[in-house]
KEZA-819345 format. One record per residue: x negated, y negated, z negated of N, C-alpha, C in turn. Coordinates in steps of 0.1 Angstrom, whole numbers, plus 2048, in hexadecimal, padded with zeros to 3 digits. Each point is the difference from the previous one (the first is absolute). Layout:
XYZXYZXYZ
...
//
This chain:
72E6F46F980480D8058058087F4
80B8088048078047F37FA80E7FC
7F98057F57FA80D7F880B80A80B
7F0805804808809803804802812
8037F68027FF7FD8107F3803806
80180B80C7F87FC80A8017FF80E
7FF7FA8068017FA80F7FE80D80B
80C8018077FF80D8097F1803804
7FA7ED80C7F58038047F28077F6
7FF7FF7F57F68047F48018107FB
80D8068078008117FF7FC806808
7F980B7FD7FA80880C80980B805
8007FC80F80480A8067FF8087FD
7FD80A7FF80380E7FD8078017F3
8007F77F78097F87F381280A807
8007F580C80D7FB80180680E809
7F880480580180E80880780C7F6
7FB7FF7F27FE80C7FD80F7FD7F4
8027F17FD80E7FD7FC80C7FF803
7FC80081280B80480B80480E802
7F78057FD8018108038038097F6
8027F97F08008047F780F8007FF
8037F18028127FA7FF805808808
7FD80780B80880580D8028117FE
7F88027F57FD80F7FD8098017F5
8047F77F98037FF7F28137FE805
8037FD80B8107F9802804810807
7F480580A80880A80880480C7FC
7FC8017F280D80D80180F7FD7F9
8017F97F980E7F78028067FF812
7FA7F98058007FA80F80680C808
7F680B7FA80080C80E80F8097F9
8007FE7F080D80480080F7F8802
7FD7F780280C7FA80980280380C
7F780080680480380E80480C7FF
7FC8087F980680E80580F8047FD
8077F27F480D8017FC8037FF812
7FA7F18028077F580E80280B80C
7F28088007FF80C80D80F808800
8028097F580F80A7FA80F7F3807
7FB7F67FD80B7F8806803804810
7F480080880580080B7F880E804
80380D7FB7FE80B8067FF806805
8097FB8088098068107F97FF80A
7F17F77FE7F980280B8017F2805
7F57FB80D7FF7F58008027FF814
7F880480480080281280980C805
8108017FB80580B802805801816
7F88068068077FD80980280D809
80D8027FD8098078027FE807813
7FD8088017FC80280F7FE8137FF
80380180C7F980F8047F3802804
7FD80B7FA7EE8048058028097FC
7F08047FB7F980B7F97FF7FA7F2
80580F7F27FF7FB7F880880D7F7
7FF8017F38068077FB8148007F8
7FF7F180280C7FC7F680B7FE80D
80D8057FB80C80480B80A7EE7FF
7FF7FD80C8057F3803812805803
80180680C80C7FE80180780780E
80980B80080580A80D7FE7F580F
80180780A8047FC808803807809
80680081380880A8047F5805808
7FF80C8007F58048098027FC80F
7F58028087FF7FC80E7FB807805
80680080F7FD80A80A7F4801804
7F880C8007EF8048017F87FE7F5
8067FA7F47F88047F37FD80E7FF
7F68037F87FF80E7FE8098077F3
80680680480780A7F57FE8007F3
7EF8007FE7FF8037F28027F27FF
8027F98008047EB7FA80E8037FA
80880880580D7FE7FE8038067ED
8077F97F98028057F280C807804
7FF80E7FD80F8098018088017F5
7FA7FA7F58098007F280D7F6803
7F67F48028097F180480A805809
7FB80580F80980280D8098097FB
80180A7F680780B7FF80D7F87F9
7FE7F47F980D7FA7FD80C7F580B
7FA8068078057F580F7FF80880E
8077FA8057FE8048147F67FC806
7F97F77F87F57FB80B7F08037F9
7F67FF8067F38067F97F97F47FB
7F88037F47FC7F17FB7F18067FE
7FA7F58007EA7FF7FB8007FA7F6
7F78037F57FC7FD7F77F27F5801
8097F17FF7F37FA8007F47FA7F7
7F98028017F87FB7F57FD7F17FD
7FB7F77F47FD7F48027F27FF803
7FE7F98087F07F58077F88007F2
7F58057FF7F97FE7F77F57FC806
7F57F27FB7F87FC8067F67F67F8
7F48037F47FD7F67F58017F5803
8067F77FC8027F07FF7F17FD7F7
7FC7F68077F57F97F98027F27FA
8007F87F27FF7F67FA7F77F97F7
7F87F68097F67FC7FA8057F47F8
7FD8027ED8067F57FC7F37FA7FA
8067F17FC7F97FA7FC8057F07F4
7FF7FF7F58027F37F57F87F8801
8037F48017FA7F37F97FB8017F3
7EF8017F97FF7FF7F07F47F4804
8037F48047FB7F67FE8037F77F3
7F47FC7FA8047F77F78117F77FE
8057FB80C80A7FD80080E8097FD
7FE80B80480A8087FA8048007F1
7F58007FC7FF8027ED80E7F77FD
8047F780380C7F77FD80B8077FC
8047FF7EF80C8037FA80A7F87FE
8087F880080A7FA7FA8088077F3
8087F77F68058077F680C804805
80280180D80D80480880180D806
7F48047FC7FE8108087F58057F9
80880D8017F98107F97ED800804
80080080D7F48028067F67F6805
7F78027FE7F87F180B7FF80680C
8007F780D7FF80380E7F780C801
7F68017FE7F680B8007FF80D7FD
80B8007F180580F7FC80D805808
80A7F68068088078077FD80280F
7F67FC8047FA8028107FC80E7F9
7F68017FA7FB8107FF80B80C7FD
8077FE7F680D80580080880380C
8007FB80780B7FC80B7FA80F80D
7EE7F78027F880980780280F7FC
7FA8047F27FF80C80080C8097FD
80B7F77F980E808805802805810
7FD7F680A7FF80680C7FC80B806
7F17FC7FA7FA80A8038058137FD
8037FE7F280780C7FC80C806807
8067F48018108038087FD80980F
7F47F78097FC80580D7FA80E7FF
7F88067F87FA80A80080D80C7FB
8097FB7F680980B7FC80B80480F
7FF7F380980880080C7F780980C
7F48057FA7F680680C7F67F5807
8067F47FC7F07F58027F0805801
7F47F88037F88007FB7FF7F07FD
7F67FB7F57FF7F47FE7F47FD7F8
7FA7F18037F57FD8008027EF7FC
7F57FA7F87FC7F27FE7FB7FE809
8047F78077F97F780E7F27F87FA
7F580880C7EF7FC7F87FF8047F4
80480C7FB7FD8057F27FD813803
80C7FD7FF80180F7FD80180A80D
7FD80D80680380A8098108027FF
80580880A8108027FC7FF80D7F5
8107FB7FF7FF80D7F18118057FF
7FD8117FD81280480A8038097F1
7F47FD7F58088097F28067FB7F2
8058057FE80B7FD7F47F57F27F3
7F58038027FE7F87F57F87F3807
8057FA80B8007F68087FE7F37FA
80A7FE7F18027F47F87F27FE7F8
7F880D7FC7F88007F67F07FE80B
80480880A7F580080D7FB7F2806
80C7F98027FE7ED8017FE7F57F4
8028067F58007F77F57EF8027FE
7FE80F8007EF8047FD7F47F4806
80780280A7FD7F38107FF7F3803
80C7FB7FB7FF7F17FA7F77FD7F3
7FF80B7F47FA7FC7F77EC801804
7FD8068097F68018077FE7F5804
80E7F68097F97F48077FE7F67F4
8087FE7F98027F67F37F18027FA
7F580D8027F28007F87F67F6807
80480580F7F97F88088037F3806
8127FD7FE7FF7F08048037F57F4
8058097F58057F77F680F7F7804
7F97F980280F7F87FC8027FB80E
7F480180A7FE7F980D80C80780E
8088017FD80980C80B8037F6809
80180480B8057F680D8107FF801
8027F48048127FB800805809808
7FA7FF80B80980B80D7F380E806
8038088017FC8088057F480380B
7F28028007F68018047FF80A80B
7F57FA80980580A80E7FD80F7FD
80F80A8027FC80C803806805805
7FB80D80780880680B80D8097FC
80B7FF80980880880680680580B
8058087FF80380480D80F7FE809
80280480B80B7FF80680C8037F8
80A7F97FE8108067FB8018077EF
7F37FB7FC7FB8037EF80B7F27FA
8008027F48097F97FA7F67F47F4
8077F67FD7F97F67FA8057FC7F7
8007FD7F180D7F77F37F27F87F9
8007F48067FB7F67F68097F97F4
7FC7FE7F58067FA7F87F77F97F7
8057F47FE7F67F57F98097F47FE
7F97F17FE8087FC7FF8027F280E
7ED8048048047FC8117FF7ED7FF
7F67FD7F67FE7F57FF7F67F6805
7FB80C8067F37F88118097FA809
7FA7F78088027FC80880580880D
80E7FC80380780280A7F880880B
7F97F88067F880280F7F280E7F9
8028017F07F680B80180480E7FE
80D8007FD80C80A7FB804803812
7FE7F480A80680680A7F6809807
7F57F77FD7F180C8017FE80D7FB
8068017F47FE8107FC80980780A
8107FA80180880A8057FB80080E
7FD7FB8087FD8008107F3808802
7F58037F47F980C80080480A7FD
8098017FB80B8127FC80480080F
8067F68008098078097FB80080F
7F47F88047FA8078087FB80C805
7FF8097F17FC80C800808805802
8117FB7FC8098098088078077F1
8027F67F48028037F68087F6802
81180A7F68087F57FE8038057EF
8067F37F98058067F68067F27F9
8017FC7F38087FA7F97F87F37F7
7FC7F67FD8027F87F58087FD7F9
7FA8057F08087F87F87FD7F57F2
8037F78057FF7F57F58027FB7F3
7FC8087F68017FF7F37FE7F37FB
80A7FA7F97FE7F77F68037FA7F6
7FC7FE7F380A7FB7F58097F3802
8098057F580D7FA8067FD7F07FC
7F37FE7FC8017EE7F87FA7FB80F
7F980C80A7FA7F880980B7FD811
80C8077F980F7FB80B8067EE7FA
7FE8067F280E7F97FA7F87EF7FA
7F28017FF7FB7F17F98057F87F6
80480A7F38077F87F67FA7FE7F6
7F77F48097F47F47F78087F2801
7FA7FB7F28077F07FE7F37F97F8
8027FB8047F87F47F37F3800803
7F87FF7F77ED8018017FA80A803
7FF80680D7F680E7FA7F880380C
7F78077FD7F78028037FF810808
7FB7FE80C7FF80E80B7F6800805
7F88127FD7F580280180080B80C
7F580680880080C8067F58047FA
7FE80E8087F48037FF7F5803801
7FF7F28047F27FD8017FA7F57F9
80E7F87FA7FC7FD7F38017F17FF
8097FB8138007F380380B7FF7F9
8047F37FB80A7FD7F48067F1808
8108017FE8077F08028088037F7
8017F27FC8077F67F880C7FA806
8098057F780D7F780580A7FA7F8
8027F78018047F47F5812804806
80380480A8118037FB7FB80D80A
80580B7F97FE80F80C8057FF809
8137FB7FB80C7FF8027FF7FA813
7F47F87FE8017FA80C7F8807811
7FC8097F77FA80880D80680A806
80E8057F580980B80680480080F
8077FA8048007FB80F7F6803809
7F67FC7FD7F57FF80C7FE8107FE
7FF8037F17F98117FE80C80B807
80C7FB80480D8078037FB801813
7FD7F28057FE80280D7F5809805
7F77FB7F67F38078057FA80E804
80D8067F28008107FB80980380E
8097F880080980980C7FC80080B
7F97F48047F680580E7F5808801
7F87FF7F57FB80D7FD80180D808
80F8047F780780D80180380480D
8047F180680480380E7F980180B
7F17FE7FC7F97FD80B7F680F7FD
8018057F37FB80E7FF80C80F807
80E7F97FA8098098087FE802811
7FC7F48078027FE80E7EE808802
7F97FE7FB7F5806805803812800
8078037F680180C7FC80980880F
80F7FB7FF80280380B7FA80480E
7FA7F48007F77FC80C7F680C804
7FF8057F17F180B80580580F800
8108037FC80380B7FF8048077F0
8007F57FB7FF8027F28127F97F5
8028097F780B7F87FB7FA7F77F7
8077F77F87FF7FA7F680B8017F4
7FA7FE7F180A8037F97FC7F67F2
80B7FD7F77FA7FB7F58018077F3
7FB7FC7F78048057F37FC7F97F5
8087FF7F37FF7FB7F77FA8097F2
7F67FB7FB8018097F38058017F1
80C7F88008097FF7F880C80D808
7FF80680E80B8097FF7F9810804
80A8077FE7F78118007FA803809
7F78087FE7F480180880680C80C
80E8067FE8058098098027FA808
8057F18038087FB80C7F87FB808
7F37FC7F97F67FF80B7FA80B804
7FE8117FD7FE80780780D80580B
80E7F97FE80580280F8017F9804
7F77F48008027F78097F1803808
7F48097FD7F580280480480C809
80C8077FA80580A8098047FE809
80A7F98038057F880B7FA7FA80A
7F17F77F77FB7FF80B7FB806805
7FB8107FA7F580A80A808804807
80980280180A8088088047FB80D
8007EF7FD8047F78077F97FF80F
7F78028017FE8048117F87EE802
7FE7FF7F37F97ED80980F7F77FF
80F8057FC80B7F88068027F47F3
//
């Protein structure tokens, strides 16, 4: 045994708890100041949906109608025309988004091809969100974490949160998302990198969306885990610590090409299926384009 080595099993828990919680405290204010460049990217808001109600912000004229009441009518506007116009307002109504990252051991994965490991750009990605939705009139909340939350320092309010769970679970975070409640027509953004088992990913979404929650997956992953540009002798580990040996890498590309793509497809088709979009991402490219492609999917209606 090499000086110096010691064997996961032979650390004490509360060891590994308190080094998990330490790493995750020590990355997020870098972390949280990214996201808030990524949030300014897309400011404009995230659930903009354009409609008349009750509300303070002015949408757009329209011609008055017969039996409105008088005072509806704007006489500034009508005074420029023959015909009488109302002042309508836009639908204002809090949109609710329950987000949620993958920080399983498996995320940790960097390649020398990308800025970020899976793990730092999931949280990134999240709490950009989150900022973006609150500046849009959101409220927003960590799914099984956190209460909702509708104020400006939302980034610092969820990072407090996660570094809470990191005391108590260390390094132990679950792949996909643990049963918790939401409610009817609430909104949903997972992001991870969605490397459980198909039929258990279709289990998480078919409990959202039972509840009557739709919202978006998205698929984070480093770019060495698309592209497989292994040759020769080497050696692949996860994290758990099972290790193969492979005398030409070269030769498993193929199989690892089919396997990934069914993968993908059979997570995309569940996703659908439950009312949910799907999306992917790479972390070799900006972390903006995956927040409009998370945009797109909230917006997206399930399509």
């Amino acid at each position: 045994m090499a000086a110096g080595f010691q064997p996961r099993e032979q650390i004490r828990p509360d060891a590994v708890k308190k080094h998990a919680a330490v790493d995750l405290a020590r990355r997020l204010p870098g972390l949280t100041l990214s996201a808030r460049h990524a949030a300014a990217s897309i400011a404009a808001g995230l659930h903009g949906r354009r409609r008349a109600g009750m509300g303070e912000n002015f949408w757009q004229f329209r011609p008055f109608i017969s039996g409105e009441a008088a005072q509806n009518v704007d006489w500034r506007r009508s005074g420029r025309d023959d015909r009488l116009y109302v002042r309508e307002r836009e639908w204002e109504a809090a949109q609710v988004l329950w987000l949620w990252a993958d920080l399983s051991p498996s995320m940790n994965f960097r390649s020398q091809l990308a800025a970020d490991s899976k793990a730092d750009r999931a949280l990134v990605l999240a709490l950009a969100l989150a900022d973006a939705c609150v500046r849009g009139g959101e409220r927003v909340g960590w799914l099984g974490v956190t209460p909702l939350f509708s104020s400006a320092d939302v980034i610092e309010r969820l990072a407090m949160a996660l570094a809470g769970e990191a005391r108590r679970n260390g390094d132990d975070f679950a792949d996909l998302p643990q049963a918790a409640r939401v409610r009817p027509r609430e909104k949903v953004a997972l992001i991870g990198d969605f490397l459980a088992a198909p039929e258990e990913f279709d289990a998480t979404l078919a409990r959202l969306s039972a509840q009557g929650a739709q919202g978006c997956a998205l698929m984070v992953f480093d770019p060495v885990e698309q592209s497989f540009p292994f040759s020769g002798q080497t050696e692949f580990f996860d994290e758990a610590g099972e290790r193969l040996r492979a005398g030409r890498a070269e030769d498993y590309s193929e199989v690892f090409a089919r396997k990934l793509a069914a993968h993908r497809a059979a997570l995309a088709a569940s996703a659908r299926a439950r009312g949910f979009t799907f999306a992917l991402h790479a972390t070799d490219r900006p972390a903006t384009e995956a927040l409009l492609r998370l945009r797109q999917g909230l917006v997206g209606e399930g399509r």
